[in-house]
N, C-alpha and C positions, 0 to 999 in steps of 0.2 A: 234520435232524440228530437224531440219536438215542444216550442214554448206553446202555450196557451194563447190565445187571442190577449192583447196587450200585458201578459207577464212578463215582468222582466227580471234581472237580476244586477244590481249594485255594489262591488267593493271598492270603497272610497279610498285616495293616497296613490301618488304615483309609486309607491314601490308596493303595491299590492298586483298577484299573481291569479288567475283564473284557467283551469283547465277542462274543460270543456271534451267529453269523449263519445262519439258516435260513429250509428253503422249507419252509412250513407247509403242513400237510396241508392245510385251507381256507383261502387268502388270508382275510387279514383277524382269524383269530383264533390269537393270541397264546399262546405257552407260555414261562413264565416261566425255565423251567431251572433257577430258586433253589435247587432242592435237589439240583442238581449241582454247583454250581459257587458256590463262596463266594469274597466278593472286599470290597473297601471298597466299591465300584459294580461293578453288573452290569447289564447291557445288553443284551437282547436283540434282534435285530432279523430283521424277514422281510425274506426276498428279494424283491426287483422286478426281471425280467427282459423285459417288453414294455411300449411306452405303456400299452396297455389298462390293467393294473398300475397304473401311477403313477399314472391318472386313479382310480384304483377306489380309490385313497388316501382320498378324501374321504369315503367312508363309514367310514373308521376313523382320525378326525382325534387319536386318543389317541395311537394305537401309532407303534410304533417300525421305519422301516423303512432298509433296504439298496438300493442298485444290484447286481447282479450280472454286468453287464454292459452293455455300452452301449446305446443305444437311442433309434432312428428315431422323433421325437414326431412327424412330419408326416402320420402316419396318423391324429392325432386332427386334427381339420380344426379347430377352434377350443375351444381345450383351456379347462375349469372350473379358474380357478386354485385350490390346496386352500385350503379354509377358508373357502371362500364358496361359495355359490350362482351364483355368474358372473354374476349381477345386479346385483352390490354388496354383498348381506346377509351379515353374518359370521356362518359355522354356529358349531357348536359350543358354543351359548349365547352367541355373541360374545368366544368363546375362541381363535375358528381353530383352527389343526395344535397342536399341545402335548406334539407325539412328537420323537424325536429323526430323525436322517437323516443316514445315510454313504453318499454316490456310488462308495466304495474306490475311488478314482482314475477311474469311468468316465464317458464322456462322453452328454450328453443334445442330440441336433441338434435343428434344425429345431421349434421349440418356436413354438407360432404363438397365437397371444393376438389377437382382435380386437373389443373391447369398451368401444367410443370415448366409452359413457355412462355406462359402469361405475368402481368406485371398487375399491380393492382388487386391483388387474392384478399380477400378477408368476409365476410358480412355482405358489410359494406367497401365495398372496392376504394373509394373514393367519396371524401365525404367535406365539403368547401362551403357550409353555410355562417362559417363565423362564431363567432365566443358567444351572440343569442341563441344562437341554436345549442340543442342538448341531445344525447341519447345516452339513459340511463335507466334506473330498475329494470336489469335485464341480466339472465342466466343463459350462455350458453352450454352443453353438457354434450361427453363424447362427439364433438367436433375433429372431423378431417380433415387437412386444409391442404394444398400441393401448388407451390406457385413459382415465380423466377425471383423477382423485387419485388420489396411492399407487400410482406406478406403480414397479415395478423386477425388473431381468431376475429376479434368485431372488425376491425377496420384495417385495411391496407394502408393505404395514405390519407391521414386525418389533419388535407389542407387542401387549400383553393390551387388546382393545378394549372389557371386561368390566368388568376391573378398573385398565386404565390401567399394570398390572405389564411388568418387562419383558419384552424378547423373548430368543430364542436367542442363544448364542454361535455365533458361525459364523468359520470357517477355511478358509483353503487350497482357494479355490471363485472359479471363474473364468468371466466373461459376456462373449459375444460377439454381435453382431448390432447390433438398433436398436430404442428403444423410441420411441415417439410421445406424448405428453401434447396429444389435444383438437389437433391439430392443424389448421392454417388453417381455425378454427372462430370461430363467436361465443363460445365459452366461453375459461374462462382453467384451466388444468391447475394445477396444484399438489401439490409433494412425490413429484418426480419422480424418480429415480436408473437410473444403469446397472446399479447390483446391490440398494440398496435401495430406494423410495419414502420411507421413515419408520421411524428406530430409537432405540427409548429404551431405556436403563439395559445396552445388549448391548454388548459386544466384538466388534470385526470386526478380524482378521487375515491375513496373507496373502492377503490379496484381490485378483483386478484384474477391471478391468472395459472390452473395448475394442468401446464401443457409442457408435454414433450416435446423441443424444437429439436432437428435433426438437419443442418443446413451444407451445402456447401461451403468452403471455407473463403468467407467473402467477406465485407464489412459491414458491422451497426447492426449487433445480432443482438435480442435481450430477452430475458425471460419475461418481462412484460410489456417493451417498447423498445423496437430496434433502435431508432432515433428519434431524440425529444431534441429538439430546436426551441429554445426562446416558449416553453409549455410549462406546466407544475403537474407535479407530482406528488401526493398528498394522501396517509391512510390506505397504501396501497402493497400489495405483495403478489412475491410469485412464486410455485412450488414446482417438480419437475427438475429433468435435465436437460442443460443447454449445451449439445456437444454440433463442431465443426466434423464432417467427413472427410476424411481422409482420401486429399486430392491432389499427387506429386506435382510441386512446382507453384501451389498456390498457398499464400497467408492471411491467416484470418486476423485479423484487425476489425479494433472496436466492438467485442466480445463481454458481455457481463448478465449477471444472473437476473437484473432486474430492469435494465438499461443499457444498450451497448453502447450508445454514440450520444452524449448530451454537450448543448452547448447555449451558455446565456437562461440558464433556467435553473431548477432548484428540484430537492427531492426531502421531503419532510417522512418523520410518522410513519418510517416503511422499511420492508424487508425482505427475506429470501432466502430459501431455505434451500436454493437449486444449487447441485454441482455442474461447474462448467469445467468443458476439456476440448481443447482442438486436438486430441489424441497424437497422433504423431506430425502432425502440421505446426509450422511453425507461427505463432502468435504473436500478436503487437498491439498492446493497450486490452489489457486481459483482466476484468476483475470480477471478485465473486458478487456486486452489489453493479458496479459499472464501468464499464471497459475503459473509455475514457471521456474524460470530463473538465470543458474550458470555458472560460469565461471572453471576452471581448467588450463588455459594458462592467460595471461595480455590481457585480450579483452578488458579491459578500459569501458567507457562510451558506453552501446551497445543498452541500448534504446537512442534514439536521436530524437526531435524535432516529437515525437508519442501520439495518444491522446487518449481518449476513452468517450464516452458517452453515455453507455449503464448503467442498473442497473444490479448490482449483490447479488445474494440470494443465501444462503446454508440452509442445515439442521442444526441438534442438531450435537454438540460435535465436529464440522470442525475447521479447522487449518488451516490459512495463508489466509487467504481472502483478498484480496483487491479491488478497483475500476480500477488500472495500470496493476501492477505485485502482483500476491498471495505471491512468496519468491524472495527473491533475495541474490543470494551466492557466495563467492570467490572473484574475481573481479571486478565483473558485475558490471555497475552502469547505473544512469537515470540521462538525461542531456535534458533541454529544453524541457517536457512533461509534461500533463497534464491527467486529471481524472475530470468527473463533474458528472454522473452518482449515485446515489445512492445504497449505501454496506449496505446489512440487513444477519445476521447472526441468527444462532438457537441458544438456552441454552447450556452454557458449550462450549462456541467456544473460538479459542485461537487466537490471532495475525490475527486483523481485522482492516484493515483501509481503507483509501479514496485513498492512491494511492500503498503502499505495505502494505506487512501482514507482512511479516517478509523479516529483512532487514540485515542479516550479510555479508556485501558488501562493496565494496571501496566508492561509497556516491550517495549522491542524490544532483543534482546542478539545480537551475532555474527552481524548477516545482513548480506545485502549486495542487488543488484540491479543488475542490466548492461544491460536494452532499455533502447529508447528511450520516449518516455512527452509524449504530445501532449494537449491543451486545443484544444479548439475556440474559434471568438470567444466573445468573453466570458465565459469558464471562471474560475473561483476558485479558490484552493488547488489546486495543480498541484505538484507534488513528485517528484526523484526517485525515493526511496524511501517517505516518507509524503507524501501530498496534504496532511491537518490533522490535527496532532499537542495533543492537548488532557491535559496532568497527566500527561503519559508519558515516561518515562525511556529516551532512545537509547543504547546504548553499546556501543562495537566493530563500528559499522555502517557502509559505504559504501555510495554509489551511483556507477556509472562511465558510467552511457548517457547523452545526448540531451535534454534536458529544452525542449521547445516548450509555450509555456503561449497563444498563438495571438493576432489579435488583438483590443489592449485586454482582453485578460486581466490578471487582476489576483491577487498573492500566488504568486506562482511562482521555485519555488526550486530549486538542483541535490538537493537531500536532502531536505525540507521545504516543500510551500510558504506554512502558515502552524505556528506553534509560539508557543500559550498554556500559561503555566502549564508549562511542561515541562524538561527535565534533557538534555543532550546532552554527551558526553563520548568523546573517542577515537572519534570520527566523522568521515569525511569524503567531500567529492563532487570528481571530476575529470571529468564532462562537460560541455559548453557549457548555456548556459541564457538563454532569449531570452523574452521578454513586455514587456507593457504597463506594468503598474506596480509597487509593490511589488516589486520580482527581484533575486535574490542569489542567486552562485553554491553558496550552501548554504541559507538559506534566505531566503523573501522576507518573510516578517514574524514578527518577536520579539518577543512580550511578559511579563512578567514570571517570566522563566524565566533557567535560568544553563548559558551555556556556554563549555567549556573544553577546550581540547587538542584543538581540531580543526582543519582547513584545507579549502580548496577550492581546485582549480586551471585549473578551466574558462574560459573569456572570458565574458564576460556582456553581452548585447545587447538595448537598448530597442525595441522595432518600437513602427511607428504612426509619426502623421503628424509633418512637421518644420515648424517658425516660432512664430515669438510668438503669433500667433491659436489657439494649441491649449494655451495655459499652461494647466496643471493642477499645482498644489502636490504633489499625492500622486502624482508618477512620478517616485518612487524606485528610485536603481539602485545598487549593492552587488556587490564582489566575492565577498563573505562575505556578508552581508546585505542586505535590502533595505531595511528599517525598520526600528530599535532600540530596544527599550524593555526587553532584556534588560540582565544582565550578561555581557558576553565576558571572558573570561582566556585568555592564552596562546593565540590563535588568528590563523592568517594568510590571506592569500589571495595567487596569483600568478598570475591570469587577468587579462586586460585587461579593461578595461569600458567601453563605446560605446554612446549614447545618439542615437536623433534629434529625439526631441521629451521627453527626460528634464528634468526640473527639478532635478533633485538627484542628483549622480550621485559616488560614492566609490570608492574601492582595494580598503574593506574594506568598507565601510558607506554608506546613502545618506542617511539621515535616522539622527540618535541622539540617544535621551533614554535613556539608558542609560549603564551604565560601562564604559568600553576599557581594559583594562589591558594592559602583558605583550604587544603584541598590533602584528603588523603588514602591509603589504600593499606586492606588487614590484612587480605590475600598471600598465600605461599605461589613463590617463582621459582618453576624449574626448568631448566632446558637442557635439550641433550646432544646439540649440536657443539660439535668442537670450536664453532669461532664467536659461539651464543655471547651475544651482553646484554647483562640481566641486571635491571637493580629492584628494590620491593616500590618504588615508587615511579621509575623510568627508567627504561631500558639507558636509550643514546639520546643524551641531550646535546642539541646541533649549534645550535645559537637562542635557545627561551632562556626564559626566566622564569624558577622556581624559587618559591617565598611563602613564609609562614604555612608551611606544610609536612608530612610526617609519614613514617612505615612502620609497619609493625610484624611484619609478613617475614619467615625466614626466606632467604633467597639464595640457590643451589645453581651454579651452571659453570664451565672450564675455564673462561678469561673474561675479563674486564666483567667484574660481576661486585656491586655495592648493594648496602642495605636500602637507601634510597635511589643510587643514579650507579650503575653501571661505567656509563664514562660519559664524562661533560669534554665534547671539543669544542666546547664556546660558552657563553653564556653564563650566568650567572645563578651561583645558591645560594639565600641566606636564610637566615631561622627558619634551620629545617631541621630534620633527625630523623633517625631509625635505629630500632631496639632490638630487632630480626637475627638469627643468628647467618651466618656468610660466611657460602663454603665454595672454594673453588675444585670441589669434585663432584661430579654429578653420578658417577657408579656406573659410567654408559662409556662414556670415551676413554681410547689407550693414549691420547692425542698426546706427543710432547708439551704444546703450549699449556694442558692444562696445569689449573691451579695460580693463572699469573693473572697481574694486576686485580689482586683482590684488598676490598676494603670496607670497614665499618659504616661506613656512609657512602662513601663513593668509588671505583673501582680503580678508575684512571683518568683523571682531572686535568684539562685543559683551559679552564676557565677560574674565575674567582667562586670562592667560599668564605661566608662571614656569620659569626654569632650561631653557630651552626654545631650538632654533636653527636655520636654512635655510641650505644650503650650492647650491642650485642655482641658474640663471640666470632670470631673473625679465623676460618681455618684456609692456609695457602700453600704453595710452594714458593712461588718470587713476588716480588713487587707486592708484600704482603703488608699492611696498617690497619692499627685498631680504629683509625677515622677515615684515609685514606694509601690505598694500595702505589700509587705514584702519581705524583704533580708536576707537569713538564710544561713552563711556559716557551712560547718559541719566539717571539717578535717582543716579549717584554716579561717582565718578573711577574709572577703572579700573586696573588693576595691572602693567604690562608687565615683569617683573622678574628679573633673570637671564639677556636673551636677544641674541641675538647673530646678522649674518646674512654670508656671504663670500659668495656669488655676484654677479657683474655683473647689474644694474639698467638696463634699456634702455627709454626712453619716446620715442613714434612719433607718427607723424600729428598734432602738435600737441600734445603731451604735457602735461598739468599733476599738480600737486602727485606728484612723484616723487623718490624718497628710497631713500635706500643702507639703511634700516631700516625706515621706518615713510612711508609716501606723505603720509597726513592724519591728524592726532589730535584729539578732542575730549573734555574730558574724562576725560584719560588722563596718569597717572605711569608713565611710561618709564624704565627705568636696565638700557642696555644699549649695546653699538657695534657697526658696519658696518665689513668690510674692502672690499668687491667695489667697482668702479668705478660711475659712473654717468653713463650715455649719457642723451645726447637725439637723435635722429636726425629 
């Protein structure tokens, strides 16, 4: 391109752009045009119209170059990615490329990279010219890539390896084919990507990337950027599968369908349709959107309005799974995203859900999650939507899938399957939810955290073995939760809940040392364990407080079995009720003890009851009451006061100490009356 004798060109304002494209007399050396063309930026770039070209880039890692058209790479048989030596060594002082690059819409084939011990694989190997630099409108298509680290279709490591500064802005540039990380080798690959290997402090927009990674099982693998560092991510997606090889004795960590390893950055507008699997390797911070993801500065909400819909699969013994984000730490949070994909984990995996695995974060707002979402035996923390939720704040979140936590799993919940320290509000789960101990159908264990206005309405089912010989205290079963050491307000459940070797099994709750207010549950309780305590509202109440709450659910299991509370050994009930019919046979056990301490409201009462009443029919052997089965205070008289019971009282197979109110009392001031009849049959 050439001006005329004194023509120029003028666009006035310092935020006005000029780009400037020509074929230079000698590739490679640059003419500035400055004193044609004034602008806020000016930009000059030479044209590239053959491979030969684009490879001859790397002797002028400064400048600024063009596509001109499209172009056949398959003529270089094993292409110098720019910015390195192809050996691994970053030219340019350890600067790489530092020029700018526009493809103007053209596309680059057949792009073949095979340099399985080399670090730095991509395009561009190394690319250190800073946030003014760009490279963008650009297609790569049937790309080969094979490298150790820093592997990615355009770019390996898109940052100053000099100075640690960062890399380009890059836009509107699109990869297709498969890259390889060390695969089915002794080595382990790391900071892999479809389109980056590694990007700090850069903006990536309209990107996609619809590549095959196949890596060894290493760290900060992504379907479109291994690792984003303090970058954005913007209008971008990636299609393909991102699976780890299978390499005994190593783990892949930092694994996700669009991001493996993000930290101090943000991911808007985007998504991914890739399924990820470390196949029988074991995994740690596993997600279908991003492996894992922390904050260390106020980045706030940094997924935003992102989805995924791939399935995700690990081995045995992995941590942090999810169908979103595997972890999520610091500030970080998820605002307006979603998960529909399917999360299958191996035995022994820890913090597994449908949309994080682990969640110690500022919160999760407005997402939801629809797969289903599996535990292998023995798995912990299993959650619809978060696996373990740690100081994080839920709200406006469902989950609607599946939740298998497998078995003798333990902490498994339709939403949560443990939640310390944490906020949940206007959240709720409607898929079934089955494990070993710990299970609620929203979450399976609560501790010192506060929730409210939420429900669940899935069934919730105990697996594992059935009889007396497999009592264990801690198989806790909840329609709402599984364990309580929260506060609930205003929350219900209207799932059934069925145990076979459950100890404690409830409406809403299985075990609670925590407060119920406001709060109640429709659901049928049954269990078929000989030593099961069932009530339609709480299993075993330890030392909480339940208030102004209700059942309505018949409730079926051998001992200490109430329409609202099975057995209170502490704590206190008042204006409460249940209408449910309670029956201490469940049709399962020959057990002697069945049929005792059974009662209209409460089973076996160690604590006070007040303004309090059962209206259902009440069938027992001993310790039989139309409100309560027996009240045993043991350090002081206990308070029965206010309460009242009308349902028919029936005692069977030799029936003792049976009553229209109260079966046995010890220790207890009662002032209250029975309308229902009282059978002996």
């Amino acid at each position: 391109m050439a001006f005329g004798a004194g023509i120029t060109a003028a666009l006035g304002g310092t935020g006005t752009v000029a780009k400037v494209f020509y074929n230079p007399t000698t590739f490679g050396t640059a003419t500035s045009y400055g004193g044609n063309v004034t602008a806020g930026k000016l930009t000059a770039y030479q044209l590239v119209n053959t491979a030969a070209k684009l490879q001859a880039i790397n002797n002028f890692l400064s400048g600024n170059f063009a596509i001109s058209r499209d172009i056949n790479a398959s003529t270089i048989v094993n292409f110098v990615p720019l910015g390195t030596n192809g050996a691994g060594t970053v030219a340019n002082g350890g600067n790489g490329f530092t020029g700018s690059f526009d493809g103007l819409g053209s596309t680059i084939d057949k792009l073949s990279i095979s340099r399985g011990t080399s670090n730095y694989v991509g395009l561009f190997g190394v690319v250190g010219g800073g946030a003014q630099t760009t490279i963008e409108n650009l297609t790569l298509t049937n790309a080969k890539l094979t490298g150790a680290s820093y592997i990615g279709g355009l770019i390996g490591a898109n940052y100053n390896t000099a100075t640690g500064g960062a890399g380009a802005t890059i836009r509107n540039v699109s990869v297709s084919g498969a890259v390889i990380g060390r695969a089915l080798s002794t080595f382990v690959g790391d900071r892999i990507g479809g389109l980056i290997g590694y990007n700090r402090g850069a903006a990536i927009t309209e990107t996609t990337a619809q590549v095959t990674i196949v890596a060894g099982p290493g760290a900060e693998i992504g379907g479109l950027v291994g690792a984003n560092e303090g970058g954005s991510i913007a209008q971008s997606r990636a299609s393909g599968n991102v699976s780890a090889a299978v390499i005994g004795g190593y783990v892949a960590t930092g694994v996700g369908g669009l991001v493996g390893s993000q930290v101090d950055a943000s991911i808007t507008d985007s998504f991914t349709s890739r399924n990820v699997t470390t196949g029988g390797v074991q995994g740690n911070n596993i997600g279908g959107l991003v492996g894992s993801f922390g904050c260390s500065l106020a980045c706030g909400s940094a997924i935003v309005n992102s989805w995924t819909s791939g399935a995700v699969s690990v081995g045995n013994k992995s941590r942090n799974v999810d169908g979103l984000a595997g972890s999520l730490n610091g500030t970080a949070g998820i605002d307006q995203s979603y998960a529909t994909g399917t999360v299958t984990s191996g035995t022994g995996s820890d913090a597994v859900g449908g949309l994080v695995g682990l969640s110690n974060a500022t919160g999760v707002t407005n997402s939801r999650t629809t797969g289903t979402v599996t535990g292998g035996t023995n798995s912990t923390s299993v959650g619809g939507l978060v696996g373990s939720a740690v100081q994080t704040s839920l709200l406006h979140d469902y989950a609607d899938g599946v939740v298998y936590g497998g078995l003798e799993s333990k902490y498994v919940g339709g939403l949560i399957g443990t939640s310390q320290a944490s906020t949940l509000d206007d959240v709720h789960a409607s898929g079934s939810v089955s494990g070993s101990s710990y299970v609620g159908g929203l979450v399976g264990w609560s501790r010192e955290g506060n929730i409210a206005n939420i429900h669940a309405d899935g069934n919730v089912t105990q697996i594992g073995n059935m009889g007396s010989s497999y009592y264990n205290p801690y198989r806790y079963l909840g329609g709402l939760v599984g364990a309580n050491e929260s506060v609930l307000y205003s929350v219900y459940a209207s799932g059934n809940v069925s145990g076979l070797a459950t100890d404690n099994g409830g409406g809403l709750v299985g075990y609670n040392n925590g407060l119920i207010t406001g709060s109640y549950a429709t659901g049928n309780v049954f269990l078929a364990n000989d030593a099961g305590v069932a009530g339609g509202l709480v299993g075993w109440n330890v030392g909480g407080t339940i208030m102004v709450s209700f059942a309505t659910g018949n409730v079926t299991a051998n001992r200490k079995v109430g329409g609202l509370v099975g057995e209170v050994s502490g704590g206190t009930v008042f204006e409460a009720w249940a209408s449910g019919a309670v029956s201490g046979f469940n049709g399962v056990s020959a057990n002697l003890r069945s049929g005792a301490y059974i009662g209209g409201l409460i089973g076996a009462s160690g604590g006070d009851v007040s303004n309090s009443y059962a209206i259902g029919t009440v069938t027992g052997v001993s310790h039989v009451g139309g409100f309560i089965g027996s009240a045993s205070g043991s350090n002081r008289n206990l308070e029965m006061i206010g309460v009242y019971a009308v349902g028919a009282v029936t005692g069977v197979n030799g029936s003792t100490y049976v009553g229209g109110l109260i079966g046995s009392a010890n220790k207890a001031t009662i002032v209250g009356n029975a309308d229902g009849a009282v059978l002996d049959v």
